[in-house]
N, C-alpha and C positions, 0 to 999 in steps of 0.2 A: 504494500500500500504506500511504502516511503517514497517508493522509486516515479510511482503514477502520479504522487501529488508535488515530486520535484519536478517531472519532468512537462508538467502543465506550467505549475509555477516559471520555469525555464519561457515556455510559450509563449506567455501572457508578457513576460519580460522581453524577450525576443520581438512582441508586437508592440510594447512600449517603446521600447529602442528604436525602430523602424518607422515610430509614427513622427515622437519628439525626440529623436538624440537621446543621447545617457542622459543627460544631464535636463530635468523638466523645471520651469519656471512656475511660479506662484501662479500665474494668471493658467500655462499650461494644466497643472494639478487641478485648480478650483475645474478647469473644465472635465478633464478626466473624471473628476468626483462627483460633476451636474450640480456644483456649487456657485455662487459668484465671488470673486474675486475677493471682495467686503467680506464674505461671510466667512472664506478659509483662512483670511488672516486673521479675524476675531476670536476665531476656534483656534489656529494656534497661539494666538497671546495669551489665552485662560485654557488651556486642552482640559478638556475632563473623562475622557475615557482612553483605554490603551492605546487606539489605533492615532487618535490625536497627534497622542503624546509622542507615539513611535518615529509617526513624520517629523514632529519638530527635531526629533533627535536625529533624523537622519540630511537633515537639509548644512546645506555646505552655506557657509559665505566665500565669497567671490569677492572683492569690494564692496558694494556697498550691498550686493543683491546677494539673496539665497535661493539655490539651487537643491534641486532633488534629486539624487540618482534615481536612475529609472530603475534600476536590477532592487534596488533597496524598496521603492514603493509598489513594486509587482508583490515583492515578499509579504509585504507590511497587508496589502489587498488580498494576496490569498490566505494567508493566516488568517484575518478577518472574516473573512467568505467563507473558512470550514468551524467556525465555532460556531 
């Protein structure tokens, strides 16, 4: 079961990479999520449940902007997805 749900995980990473680069911007995510822009950075300034929380922890600064790897929010999404 380990191997089927890495190798979707892989996929779904494989199709984030393909759509936005490694590397997904704030505006990119809130779309991914079906959020607006406003809303995903309010959710990460106060995050209150894990999946929140996981993105802030995985988002990069660049200069002044933060980045999200894509392999790290495919993770973060299918983790979510099976609980």
């Amino acid at each position: 079961m380990e191997g089927k749900h890495n190798s979707a995980q892989g996929d779904f990473a494989a199709q984030l990479t393909e759509r936005f680069g490694l590397l997904l911007t704030q505006k990119q995510l809130a779309e991914l999520l079906g959020r607006s822009t406003g809303g995903l950075r309010y959710s990460l300034c106060s995050p209150s449940d894990a999946r929140t929380r996981a993105l802030k922890a995985c988002g990069c600064r660049i200069g002044r902007r933060v980045y999200y790897p894509a392999i790290e929010v495919a993770r973060i999404i299918s983790v979510a997805d099976d609980e």
